[in-house]
C-alpha positions in Angstrom: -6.3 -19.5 6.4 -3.5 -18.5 8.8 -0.3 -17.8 7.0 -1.5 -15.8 4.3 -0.2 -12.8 3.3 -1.1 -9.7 1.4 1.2 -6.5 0.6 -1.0 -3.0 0.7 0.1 0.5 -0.8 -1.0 3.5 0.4 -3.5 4.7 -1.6 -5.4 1.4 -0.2 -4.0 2.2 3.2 -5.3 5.3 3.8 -8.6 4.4 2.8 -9.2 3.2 6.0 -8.6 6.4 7.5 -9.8 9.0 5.3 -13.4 8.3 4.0 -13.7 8.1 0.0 -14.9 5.8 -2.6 -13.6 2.4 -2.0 -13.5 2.9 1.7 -16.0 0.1 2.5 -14.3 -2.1 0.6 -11.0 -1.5 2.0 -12.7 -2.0 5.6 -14.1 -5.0 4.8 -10.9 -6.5 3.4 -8.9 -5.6 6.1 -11.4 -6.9 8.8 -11.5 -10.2 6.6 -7.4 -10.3 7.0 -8.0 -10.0 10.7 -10.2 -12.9 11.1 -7.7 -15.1 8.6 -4.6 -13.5 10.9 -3.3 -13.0 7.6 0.2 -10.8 7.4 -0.1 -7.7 6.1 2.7 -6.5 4.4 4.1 -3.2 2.7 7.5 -1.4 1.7 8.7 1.1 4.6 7.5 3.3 1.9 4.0 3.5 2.6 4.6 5.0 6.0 6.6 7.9 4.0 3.6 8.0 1.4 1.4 8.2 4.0 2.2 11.1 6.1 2.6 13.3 2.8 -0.5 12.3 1.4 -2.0 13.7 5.0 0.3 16.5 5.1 -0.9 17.5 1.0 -4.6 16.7 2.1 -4.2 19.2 5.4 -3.0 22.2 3.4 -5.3 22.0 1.0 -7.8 22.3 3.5 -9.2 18.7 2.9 -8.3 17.7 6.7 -8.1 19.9 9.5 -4.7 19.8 11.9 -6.6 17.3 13.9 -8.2 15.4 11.6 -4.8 14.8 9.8 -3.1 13.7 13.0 -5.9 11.4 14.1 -5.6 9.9 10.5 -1.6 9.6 10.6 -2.0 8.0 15.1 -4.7 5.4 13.4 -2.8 4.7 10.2 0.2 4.5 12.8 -1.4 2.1 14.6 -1.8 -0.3 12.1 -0.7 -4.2 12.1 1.8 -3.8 9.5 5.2 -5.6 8.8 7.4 -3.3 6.6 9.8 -4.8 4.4 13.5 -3.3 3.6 16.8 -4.0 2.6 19.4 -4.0 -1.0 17.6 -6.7 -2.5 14.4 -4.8 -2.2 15.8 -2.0 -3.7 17.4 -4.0 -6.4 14.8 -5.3 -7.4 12.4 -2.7 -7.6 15.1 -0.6 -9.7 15.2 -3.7 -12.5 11.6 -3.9 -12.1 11.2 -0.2 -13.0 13.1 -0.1 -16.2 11.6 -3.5 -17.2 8.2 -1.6 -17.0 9.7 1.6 -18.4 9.1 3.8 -15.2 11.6 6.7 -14.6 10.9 6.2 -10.9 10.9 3.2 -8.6 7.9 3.9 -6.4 5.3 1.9 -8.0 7.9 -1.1 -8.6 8.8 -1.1 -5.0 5.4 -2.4 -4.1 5.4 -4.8 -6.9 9.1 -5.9 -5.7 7.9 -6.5 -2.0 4.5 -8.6 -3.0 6.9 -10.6 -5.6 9.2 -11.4 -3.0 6.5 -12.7 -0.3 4.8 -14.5 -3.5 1.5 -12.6 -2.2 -1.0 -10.4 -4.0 -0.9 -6.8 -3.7 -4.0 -4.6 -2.8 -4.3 -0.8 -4.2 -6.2 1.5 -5.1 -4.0 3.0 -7.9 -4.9 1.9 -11.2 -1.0 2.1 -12.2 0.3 0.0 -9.4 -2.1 -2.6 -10.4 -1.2 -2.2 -13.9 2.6 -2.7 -13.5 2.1 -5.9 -11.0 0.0 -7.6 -13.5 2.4 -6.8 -16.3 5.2 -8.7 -14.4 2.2 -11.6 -13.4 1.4 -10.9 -10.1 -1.7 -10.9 -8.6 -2.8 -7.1 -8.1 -6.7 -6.8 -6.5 -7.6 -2.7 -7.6 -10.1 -1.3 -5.3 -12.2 2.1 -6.8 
C-alpha cells in the first residue's frame, strides 16, 4: 500500500510518547504506517502543539524535566512531513467559520487532510467532529 497517506494531530501524536489511554492503539497504527511506507502528514502546527502540551504536562508535575525532554527528542524524531503555506491558511480560516469555530486550530488539521485527500487520525473528539462535518474521513482513537 505504498503511497498512502494519513494526516495526525497532536493529541494522537503524543500518544506515542506519553503513555495514556489510546496509547496502544496509536502504536499499533503507526507501526502499521511503517510497514505500508505510508506518509504521514500534519500542519507545522503540531510541532507547536506539541512542545506546549509537554511544557503544560512538566509544570504540572505530570512529567519531570527529563521525562518532558525525552518526550519532545522522540516526538522530534518522528517521520513527519509538515505542510504550510497561504492556501493552508485560507482554507482553514473558511473552514472555521463554515463550522462556526472562533479559532482556526481544529480546521487547520481538517484543511491539511482535505488537501492530501487523506484521513485524519486524533484523539480529540472535536477534531473528529469538525472533519466529519465537512466529509472527511476522521478515525478518533480513546
Amino acid at each position: 500500500m505504498n503511497g498512502s497517506k494519513a494526516c495526525v494531530d497532536a493529541s494522537f501524536t503524543l500518544k506515542l510518547v506519553v503513555r495514556e489511554t489510546g496509547s496502544d492503539q496509536v502504536e499499533k497504527q503507526w507501526a502499521e504506517w511503517a510497514q505500508q511506507r505510508a506518509e504521514i502528514i500534519a500542519p507545522e502546527l503540531v510541532w507547536y502543539e506539541l512542545t506546549s502540551t509537554l511544557a503544560k504536562r512538566r509544570r504540572r508535575g505530570h512529567l519531570t524535566e527529563r521525562e518532558g525532554r525525552d518526550a519532545l527528542d522522540a516526538l522530534l524524531s518522528l517521520d513527519i512531513t509538515t505542510v504550510g503555506g497561504s492556501d493552508l491558511h485560507r482554507r482553514a480560516y473558511e473552514l472555521a467559520g463554515e463550522l462556526g469555530h472562533s479559532v482556526a486550530y481544529d480546521a487547520t488539521y481538517a484543511s491539511v487532510a482535505e488537501q492530501a485527500q487523506c484521513p485524519l487520525w486524533t484523539a480529540d473528539g472535536g477534531i473528529a467532529t469538525a472533519c466529519r462535518q465537512i466529509g472527511l474521513e476522521a478515525h478518533l482513537i480513546s
